[in-house]
C-alpha positions in Angstrom: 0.0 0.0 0.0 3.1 2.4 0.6 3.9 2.7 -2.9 0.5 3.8 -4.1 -0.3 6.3 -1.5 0.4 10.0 -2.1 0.9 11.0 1.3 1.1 9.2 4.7 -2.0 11.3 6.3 -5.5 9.9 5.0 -9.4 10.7 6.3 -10.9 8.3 9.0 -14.7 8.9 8.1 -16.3 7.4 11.6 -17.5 10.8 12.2 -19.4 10.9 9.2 -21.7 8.4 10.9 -22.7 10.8 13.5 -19.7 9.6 15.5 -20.4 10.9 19.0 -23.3 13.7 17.6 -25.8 14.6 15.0 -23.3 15.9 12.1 -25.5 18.2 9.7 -25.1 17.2 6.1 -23.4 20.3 4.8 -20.5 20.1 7.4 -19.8 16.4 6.8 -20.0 16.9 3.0 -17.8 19.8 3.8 -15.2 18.3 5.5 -14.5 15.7 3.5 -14.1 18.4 0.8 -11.7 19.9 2.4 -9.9 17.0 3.0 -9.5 16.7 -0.7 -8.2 20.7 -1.2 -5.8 20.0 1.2 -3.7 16.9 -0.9 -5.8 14.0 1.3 -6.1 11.1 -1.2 -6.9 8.3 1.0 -10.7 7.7 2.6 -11.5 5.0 5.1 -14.9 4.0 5.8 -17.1 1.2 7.2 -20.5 -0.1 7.3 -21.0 -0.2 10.8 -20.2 3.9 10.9 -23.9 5.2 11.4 -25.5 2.2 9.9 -24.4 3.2 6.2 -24.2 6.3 6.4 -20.4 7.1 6.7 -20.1 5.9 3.4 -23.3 7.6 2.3 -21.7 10.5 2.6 -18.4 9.9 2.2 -19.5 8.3 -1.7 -21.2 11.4 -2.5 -18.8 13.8 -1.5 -16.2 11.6 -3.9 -18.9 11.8 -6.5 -17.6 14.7 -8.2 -13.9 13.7 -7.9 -12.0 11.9 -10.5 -12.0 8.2 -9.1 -8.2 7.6 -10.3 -6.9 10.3 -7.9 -7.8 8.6 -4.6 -7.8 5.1 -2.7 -10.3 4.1 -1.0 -10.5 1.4 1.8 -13.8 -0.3 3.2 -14.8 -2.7 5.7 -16.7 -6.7 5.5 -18.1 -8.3 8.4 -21.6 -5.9 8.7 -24.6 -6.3 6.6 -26.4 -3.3 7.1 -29.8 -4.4 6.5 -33.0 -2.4 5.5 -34.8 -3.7 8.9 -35.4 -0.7 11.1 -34.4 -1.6 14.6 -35.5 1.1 17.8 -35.0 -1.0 20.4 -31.8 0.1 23.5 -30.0 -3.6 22.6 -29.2 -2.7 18.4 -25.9 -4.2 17.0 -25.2 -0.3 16.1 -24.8 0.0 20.1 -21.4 -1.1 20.1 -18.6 0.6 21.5 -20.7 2.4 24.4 -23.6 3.9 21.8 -20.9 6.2 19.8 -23.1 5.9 16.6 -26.5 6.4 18.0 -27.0 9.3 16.3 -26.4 7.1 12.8 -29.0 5.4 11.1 -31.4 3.2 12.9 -30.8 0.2 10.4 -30.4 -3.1 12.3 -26.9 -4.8 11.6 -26.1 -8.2 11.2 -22.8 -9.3 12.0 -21.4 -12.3 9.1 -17.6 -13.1 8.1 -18.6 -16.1 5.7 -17.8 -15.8 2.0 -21.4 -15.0 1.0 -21.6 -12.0 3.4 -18.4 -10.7 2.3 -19.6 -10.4 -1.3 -22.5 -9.0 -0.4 -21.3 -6.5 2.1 -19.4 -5.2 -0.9 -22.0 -5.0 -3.4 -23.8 -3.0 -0.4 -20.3 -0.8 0.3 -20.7 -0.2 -4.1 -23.7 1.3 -3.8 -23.4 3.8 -1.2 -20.2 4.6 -1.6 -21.3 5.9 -5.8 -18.4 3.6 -7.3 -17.4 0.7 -9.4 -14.2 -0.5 -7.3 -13.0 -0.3 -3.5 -9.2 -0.8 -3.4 -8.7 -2.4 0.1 -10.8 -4.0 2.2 -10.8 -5.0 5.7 -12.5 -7.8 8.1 -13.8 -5.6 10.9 -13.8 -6.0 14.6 -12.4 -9.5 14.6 -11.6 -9.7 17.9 -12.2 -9.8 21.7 -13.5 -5.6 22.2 -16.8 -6.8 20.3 -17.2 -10.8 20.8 -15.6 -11.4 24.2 -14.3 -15.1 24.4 -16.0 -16.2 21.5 -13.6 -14.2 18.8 -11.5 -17.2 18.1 -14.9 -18.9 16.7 -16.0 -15.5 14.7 -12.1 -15.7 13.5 -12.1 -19.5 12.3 -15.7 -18.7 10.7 -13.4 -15.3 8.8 -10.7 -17.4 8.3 -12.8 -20.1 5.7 -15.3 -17.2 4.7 -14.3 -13.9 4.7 -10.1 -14.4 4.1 -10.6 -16.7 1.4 -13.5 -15.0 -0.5 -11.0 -11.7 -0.3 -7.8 -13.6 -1.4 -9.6 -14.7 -4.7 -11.2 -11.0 -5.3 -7.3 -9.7 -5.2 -6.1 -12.7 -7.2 -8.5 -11.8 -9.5 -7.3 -8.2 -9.6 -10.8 -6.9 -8.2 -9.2 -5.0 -4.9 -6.0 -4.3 -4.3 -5.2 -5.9 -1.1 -7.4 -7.1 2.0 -6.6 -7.1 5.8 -7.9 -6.7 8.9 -9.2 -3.7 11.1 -9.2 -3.9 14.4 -9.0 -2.3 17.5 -6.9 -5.3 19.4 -3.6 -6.8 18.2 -4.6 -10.4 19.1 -6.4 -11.1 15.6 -3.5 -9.6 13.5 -0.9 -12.2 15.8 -3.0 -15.0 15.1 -3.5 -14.5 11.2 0.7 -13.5 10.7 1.0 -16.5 12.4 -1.2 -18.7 10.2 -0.2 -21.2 6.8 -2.6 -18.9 4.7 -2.5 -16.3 2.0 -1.4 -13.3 3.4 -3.0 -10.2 4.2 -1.5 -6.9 2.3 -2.1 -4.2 5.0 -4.1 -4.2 8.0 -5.5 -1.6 10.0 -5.0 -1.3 13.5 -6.8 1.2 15.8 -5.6 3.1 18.8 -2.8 0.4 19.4 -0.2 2.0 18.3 -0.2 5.9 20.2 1.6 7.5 22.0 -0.6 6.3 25.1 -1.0 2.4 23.7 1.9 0.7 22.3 3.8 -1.8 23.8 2.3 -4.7 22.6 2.0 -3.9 19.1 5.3 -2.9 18.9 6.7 -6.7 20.1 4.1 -8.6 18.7 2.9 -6.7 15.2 5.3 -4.2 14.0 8.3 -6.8 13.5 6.1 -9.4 11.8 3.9 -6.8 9.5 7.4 -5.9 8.2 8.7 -9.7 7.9 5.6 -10.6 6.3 5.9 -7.1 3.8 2.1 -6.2 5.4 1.5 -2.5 5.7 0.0 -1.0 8.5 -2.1 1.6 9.2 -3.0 3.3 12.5 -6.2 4.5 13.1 -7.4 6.0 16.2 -3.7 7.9 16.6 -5.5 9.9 19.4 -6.7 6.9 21.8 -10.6 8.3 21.1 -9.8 11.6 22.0 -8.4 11.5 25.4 -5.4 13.0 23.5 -6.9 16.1 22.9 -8.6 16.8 25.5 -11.4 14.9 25.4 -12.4 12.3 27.9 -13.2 9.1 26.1 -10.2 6.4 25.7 -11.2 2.8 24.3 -14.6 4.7 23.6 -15.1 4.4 27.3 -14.5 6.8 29.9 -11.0 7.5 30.5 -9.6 6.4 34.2 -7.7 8.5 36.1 -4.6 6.7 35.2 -5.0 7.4 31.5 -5.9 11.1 32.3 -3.3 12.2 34.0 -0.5 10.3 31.9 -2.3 12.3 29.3 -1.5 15.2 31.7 2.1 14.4 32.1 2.6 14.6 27.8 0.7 17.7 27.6 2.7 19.2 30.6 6.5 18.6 28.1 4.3 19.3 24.7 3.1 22.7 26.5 7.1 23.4 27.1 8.0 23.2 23.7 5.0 24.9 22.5 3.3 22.0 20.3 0.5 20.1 20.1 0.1 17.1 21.2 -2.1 16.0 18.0 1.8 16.7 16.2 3.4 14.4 18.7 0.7 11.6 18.3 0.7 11.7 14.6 4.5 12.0 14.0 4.9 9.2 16.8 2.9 6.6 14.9 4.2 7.5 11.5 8.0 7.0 12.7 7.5 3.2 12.9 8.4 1.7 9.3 6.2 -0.9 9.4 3.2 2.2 9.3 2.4 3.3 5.8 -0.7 6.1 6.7 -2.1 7.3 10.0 -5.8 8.2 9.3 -7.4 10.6 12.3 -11.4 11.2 12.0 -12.9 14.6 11.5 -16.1 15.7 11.9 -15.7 19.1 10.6 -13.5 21.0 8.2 -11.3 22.9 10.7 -10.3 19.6 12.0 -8.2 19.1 8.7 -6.1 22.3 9.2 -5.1 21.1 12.7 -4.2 18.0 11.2 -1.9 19.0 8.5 -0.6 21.6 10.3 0.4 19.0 13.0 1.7 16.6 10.8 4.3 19.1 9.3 5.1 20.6 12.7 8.9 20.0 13.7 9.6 18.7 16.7 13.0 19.2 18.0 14.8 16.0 19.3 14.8 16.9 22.7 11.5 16.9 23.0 11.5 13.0 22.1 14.5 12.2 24.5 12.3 13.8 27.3 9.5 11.8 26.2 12.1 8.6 26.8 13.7 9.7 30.3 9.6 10.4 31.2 9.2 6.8 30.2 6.0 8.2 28.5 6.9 6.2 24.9 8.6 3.1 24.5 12.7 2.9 25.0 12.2 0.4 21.9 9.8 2.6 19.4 11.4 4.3 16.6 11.0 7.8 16.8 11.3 11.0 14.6 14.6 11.4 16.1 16.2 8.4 15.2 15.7 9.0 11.8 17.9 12.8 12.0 20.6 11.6 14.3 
């Protein structure tokens, strides 16, 4: 995936479910505009992401664009169906109700072969386009299905992996992976006799407040194995800047105030810590993007503006002595000493 993208910072379009709140059409559309203006050429979406309506929007704002210029990356393992489901139990509850201002579409959760294809035909439609470059197997793991992910993964491993291995033989995608919020599932497929993934995604494991394991147990391998990564979530839900959710759960006071302690050494060298978040998950090699969400179009600015911030190196060997990131993470330093 690293030698097709144009740049390392891509969109995260949760938000454009209603992520959190009720996001007026104009301002999504918007914001994923403005994206675009400012050189973003990669768009990740899902299903799950408002019932449909992440990629609702995030199609018809690509509408007008020339489909060559971007890559765009979707998720299986959701069938958003046209049942209508009120009730306070709904699939779309996951991850503490984040999407309950999406669409009230029940969700039905499949990794066999069948569902994959159709999942995709679905992702087609709403997303206004004839091919989806990557896709990933979402949620495969122990944050959604408790002790009974290793049976959802078997059931993705004989459906989901192998209908996805035949659509990129067949030059249909690009490349297929996993996305995930855990790095158990991405262990347990590197370490399987199967046709490997191309990239995966991996959610707020590898930040600046979450990245011990994946460092040991995912980095090392993805690069081995020649999978790409890409690191979503690069501001543990929020709690990095200054909001008060981490793991889309209420942050504990732990979290918070280690959260405290890297604002206290970002605020003494005058930047943000949304720089030293994204630059920290972008030094790892094994990382090809890092895709934050925005909900609106200032978000974009902050972004870019924190992605091209320079951060001298002394900020980053504080960072070590503070034992705040790993003595074994590659760092921005590292690469300009």
């Amino acid at each position: 995936m690293k030698k097709i993208l144009q740049s390392n910072l891509g969109f995260g379009s949760a938000p454009l479910g209603n992520m959190y709140r009720d996001i007026p059409e104009d301002e999504a559309i918007a914001t994923v505009n403005t994206a675009w203006d400012s050189g973003i050429r990669y768009f990740d979406t899902a299903p799950i992401y408002g019932a449909g309506l992440s990629e609702s929007r995030l199609g018809e704002a690509l509408s007008t664009k020339n489909r060559d210029e971007y890559i765009l990356s979707t998720k299986v393992g959701r069938i958003v169906s046209n049942e209508i489901d009120d009730s306070s139990s709904r699939n779309i509850e996951e991850k503490g109700g984040i999407f309950k201002h999406g669409r009230k579409n029940k969700i039905i959760n499949d990794y066999s072969a069948d569902a994959t294809l159709q999942s995709i035909e679905d992702s087609l439609k709403r997303l206004k386009t004839d091919h989806i470059d990557f896709v990933f197997i979402h949620d495969l793991a122990q944050d959604l299905y408790g002790d009974e992910w290793i049976g959802q993964f078997e059931i993705a491993r004989k459906g989901a992996f192998r209908a996805l291995t035949r659509l990129r033989d067949e030059g249909v995608i690009k490349g297929w992976g996993l996305g995930v919020n855990r790095t158990e599932a991405i262990e347990l497929m590197l370490g399987l006799d199967e046709p490997k993934p191309d990239v995966s995604l991996l959610a707020g494991r590898y930040t600046l407040l979450d990245h011990e394991r994946a460092l040991q147990n995912v980095m090392p391998a993805a690069q081995q194995q020649g999978m790409d990564i890409i690191v979503g979530g690069p501001y543990s839900s929020g709690v990095l800047v200054g909001g008060k959710t981490f793991e889309y759960q209420e942050a504990s006071p732990e979290i918070l105030d280690r959260v405290a302690k890297i604002k206290s050494i970002t605020d003494s060298y005058h930047i943000s810590i949304k720089a030293a978040a994204l630059q920290f998950s972008l030094a790892n090699p094994a990382v090809a993007a890092v895709i934050p969400g925005a909900s609106k179009p200032s978000r974009i600015a902050e972004d870019n503006e924190a992605l091209n911030t320079e951060i001298p190196a002394s900020f980053w060997k504080e960072m070590r002595e503070h034992n705040l990131v790993s003595p074994h993470a590659p760092l921005p330093i590292d690469f300009k000493s």
